[in-house]
N, C-alpha and C positions, 0 to 999 in steps of 0.2 A: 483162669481165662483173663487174660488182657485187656480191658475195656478204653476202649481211647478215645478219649473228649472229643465232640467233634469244636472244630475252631473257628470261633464266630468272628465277624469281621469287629475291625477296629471303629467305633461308637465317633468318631471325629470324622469320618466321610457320610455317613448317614445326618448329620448335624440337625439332633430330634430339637423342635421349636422353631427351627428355622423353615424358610420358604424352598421350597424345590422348584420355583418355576427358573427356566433357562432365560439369561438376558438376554437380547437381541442385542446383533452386531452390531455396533457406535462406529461408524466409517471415523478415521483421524482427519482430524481439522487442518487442510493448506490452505492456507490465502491464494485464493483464485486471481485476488484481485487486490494487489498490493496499495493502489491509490485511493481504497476503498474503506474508510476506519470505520462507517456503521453497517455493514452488510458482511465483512471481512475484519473485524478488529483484530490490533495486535495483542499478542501474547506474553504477560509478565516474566520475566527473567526468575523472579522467586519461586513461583508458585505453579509457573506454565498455564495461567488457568487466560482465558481472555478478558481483557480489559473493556472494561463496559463504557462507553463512551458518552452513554445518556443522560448520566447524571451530572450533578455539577460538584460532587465534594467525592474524592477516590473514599475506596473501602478501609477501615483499618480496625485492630482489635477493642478502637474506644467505643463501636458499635456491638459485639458484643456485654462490652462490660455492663453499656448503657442497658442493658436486659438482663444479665446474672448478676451483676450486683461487681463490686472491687474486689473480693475474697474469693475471685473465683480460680481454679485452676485448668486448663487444657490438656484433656486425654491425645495425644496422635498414636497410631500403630494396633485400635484396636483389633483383637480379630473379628473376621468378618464368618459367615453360620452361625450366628445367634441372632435370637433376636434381640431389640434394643432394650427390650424391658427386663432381660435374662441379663443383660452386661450391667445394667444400669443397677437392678438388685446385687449382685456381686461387687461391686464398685462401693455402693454405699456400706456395706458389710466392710469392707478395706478401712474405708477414708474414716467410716465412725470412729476409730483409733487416735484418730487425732482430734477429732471434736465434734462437735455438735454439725451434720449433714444437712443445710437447710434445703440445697436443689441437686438433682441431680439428673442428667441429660444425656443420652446418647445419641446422635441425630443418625437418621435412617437413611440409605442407600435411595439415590434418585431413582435408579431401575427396578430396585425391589423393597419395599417401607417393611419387610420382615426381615431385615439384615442391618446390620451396622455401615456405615461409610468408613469407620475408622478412626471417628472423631468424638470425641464427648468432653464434659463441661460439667465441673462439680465445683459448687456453691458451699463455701462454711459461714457459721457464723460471726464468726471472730476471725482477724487478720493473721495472728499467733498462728491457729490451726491452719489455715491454709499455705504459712511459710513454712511452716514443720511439711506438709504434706507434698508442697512442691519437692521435696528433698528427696522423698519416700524413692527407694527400691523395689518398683513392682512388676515383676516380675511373672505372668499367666502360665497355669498350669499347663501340661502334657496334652490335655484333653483341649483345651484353647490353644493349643498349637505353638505353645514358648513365646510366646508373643513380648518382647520387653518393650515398656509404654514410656514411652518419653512424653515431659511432666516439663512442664512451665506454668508460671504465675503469670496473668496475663497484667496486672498493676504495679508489681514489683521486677519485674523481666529485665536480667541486665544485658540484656542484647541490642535493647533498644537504645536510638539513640539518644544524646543528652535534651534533646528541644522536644522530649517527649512530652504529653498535653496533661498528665494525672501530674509529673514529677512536677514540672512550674505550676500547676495549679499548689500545692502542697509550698514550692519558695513561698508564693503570696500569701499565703494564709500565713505562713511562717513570719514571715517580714512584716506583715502589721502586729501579731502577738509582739516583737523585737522592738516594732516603733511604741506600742503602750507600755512595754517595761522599762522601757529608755526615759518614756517620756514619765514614768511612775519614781524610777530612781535619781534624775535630775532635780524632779520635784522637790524631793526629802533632801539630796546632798546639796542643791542648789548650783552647782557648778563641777564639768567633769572634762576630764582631761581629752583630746581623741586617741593619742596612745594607749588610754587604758577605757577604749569608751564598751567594750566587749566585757569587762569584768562585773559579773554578776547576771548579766544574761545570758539566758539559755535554749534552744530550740530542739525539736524534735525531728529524729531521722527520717528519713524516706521509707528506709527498707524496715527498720527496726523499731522505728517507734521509741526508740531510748530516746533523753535528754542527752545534749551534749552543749559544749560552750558555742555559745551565738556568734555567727559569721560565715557560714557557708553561703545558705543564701542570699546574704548581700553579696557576698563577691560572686554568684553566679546570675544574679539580675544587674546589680550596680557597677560591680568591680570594685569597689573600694568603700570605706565610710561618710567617705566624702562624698561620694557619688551619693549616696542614699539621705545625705542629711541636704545636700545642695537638690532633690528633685523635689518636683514644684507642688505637692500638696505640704512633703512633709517640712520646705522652707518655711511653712508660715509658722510652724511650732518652734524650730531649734533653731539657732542662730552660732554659727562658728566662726570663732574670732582669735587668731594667735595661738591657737590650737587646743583653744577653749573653747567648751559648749555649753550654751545654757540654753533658757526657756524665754520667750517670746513672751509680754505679756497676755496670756489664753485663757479662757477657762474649760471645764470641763464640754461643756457645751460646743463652742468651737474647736477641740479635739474631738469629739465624737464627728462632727461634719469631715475635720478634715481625712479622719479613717474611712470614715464611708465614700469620698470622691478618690482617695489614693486605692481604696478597693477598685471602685471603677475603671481605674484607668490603669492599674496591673494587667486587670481583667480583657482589656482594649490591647496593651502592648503584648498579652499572651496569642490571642485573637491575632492579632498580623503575623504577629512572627510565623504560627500554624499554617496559616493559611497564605504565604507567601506563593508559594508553587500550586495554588487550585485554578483550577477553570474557574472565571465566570460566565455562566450561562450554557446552553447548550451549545456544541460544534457546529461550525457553518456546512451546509451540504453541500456536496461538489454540483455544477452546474447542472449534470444532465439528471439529476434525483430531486431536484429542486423545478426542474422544468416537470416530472410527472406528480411533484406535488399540489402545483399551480394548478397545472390541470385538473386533479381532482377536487378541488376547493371549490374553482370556478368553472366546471363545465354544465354547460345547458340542461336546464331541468327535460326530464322525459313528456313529452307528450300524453294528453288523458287515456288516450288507449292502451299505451305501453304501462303506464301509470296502474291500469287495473287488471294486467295481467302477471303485473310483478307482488300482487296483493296474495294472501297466504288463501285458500279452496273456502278455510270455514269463516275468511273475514266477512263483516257487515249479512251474514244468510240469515240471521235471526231478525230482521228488518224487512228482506226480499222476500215481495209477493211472490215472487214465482220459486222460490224456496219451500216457502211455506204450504203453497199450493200441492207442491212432489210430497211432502212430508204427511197431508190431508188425504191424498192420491195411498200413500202406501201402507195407513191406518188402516182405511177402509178395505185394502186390500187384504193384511194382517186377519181383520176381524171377521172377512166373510172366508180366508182359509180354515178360521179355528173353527166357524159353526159347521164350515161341510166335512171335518175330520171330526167332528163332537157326533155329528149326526149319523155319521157309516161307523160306528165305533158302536153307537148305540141298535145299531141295524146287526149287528155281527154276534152282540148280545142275545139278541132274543132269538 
């Protein structure tokens, strides 16, 4: 006799740990009202998501970072029936491969906190693991629905563009280490050519972190040697003359000051640059939103009797006599119902 299996369903529509409640329909967002940016905001070309007009600095992944740390990398395309704590344990099982896992995140579904959005955020400790890991081919099993996870470094990101805010933070630190070995090897040789003023310093990459020969970032802040020896902190140390450089009579002392005010004002010219294109302050309201604002600010206080019917039933009754009275009124009543049920109770007994 033939016995035949019966055939159970496929374990990926059932989706065990996850939520079964149904979301309710999200009507799609048209602008009713085209002249309208805070009641009707427009919508990003990248992301299609709307653009929040409230604030005074837009959104970008340095807010992030500012929370998972520089070594972080971005999950998009997760699947979605699982929970976040189910992807997030399989995720850290993955990424351990390449190093030491210090955070790991999967953020939750706005409609349902037991499902994934699609997006997550894993923390290494080291910059090495997380570049190897950006690279990774990963690829979700059969049972997570072949999901392939597109993977970016959100610090190291070559999509972004060059006036990115981590990359010049990184020239600057770079260009003062260049000005103290400049200003360490003029010391000992006592005079250096500018054609050969790049020999023997060195700086570290963006992406890599290797050493390599000094001058990128001059020529991506300054444009040239001369540009960086002619700006106004670092004029006061080096002195270029007939296409010789030397040393300023300085001491240790006013080298340290002058490092510490050319920090400041990297820091100042990176600052503008960034924030060229922000809003200051918040957006002016169109006339007739501004007119129901006024009104609510400064319309006429309510009169005492409107006053105390806008007041919540149990406010100020632990004060009122005549609260207190109905409260005295319903003891007594309480106590003389329990003696005449104590009393036919005891009658029924005997």
């Amino acid at each position: 006799m033939i016995r035949l299996s019966r055939i159970t369903t496929f374990s990926g529509y059932t989706c065990p740990g996850a939520s079964k409640m149904k979301w309710f329909f999200v009507k799609p967002y048209v602008r009713a009202d085209p002249t309208s940016l805070i009641h009707y905001p427009e919508t990003s070309n990248i992301d299609k998501r709307k653009i929040d007009w409230m604030y005074d600095k837009p959104y970008d992944r340095s807010e992030v970072i500012s929370v998972y740390g520089p070594n972080t990398i971005e999950l998009r395309n997760l699947p979605m029936g699982r929970t976040p704590e189910y992807l997030q344990e399989r995720l850290r099982r993955f990424f351990s491969k390449f190093g030491v896992v210090s955070f790991c995140r999967c953020k939750p579904h706005d409609l349902d906190p037991y499902q994934c959005n699609g997006t997550g955020y894993v923390t290494f400790r080291s910059k090495k693991a997380s570049i190897e890991a950006a690279s990774a081919n990963l690829v979700f099993p059969f049972t997570l629905h072949s999901k392939k996870i597109a993977i970016r470094h959100l610090d190291t990101d070559r999509t972004n563009d060059p006036d990115y805010l981590y990359k010049n933070q990184h020239y600057n630190k770079q260009i003062l280490a260049i000005a103290k070995d400049l200003y360490a090897k003029i010391y000992k040789t006592g005079i250096c050519d500018l054609s050969k003023i790049s020999h023997g310093l060195y700086e570290r990459n963006f992406y890599t972190g290797k050493l390599h020969k000094a001058g990128l970032s001059i020529f991506m802040r300054f444009g040239s040697w001369a540009g960086f020896l002619n700006f106004e902190p670092f004029r006061e140390l080096f002195k270029v003359e007939d296409g010789k450089v030397t040393l300023l009579l300085t001491g240790d002392e006013k080298m340290e000051r002058v490092m510490k005010l050319a920090e400041i004002i990297l820091g100042r010219m990176l600052e503008e640059t960034v924030t060229r294109d922000w809003r200051e302050g918040k957006p002016k309201l169109i006339e007739q939103a501004q007119k129901e604002v006024d009104a609510l600010y400064y319309m006429q206080p309510l009169p005492e009797q409107l006053q105390l019917l806008s007041r919540s039933h149990n406010m100020y009754r632990l004060h009122d006599e005549r609260h207190l009275f109905k409260i005295s009124i319903k003891q007594k009543r309480n106590e003389a119902r329990r003696l005449y049920r104590s009393m036919k109770r005891a009658q029924v007994e005997q």
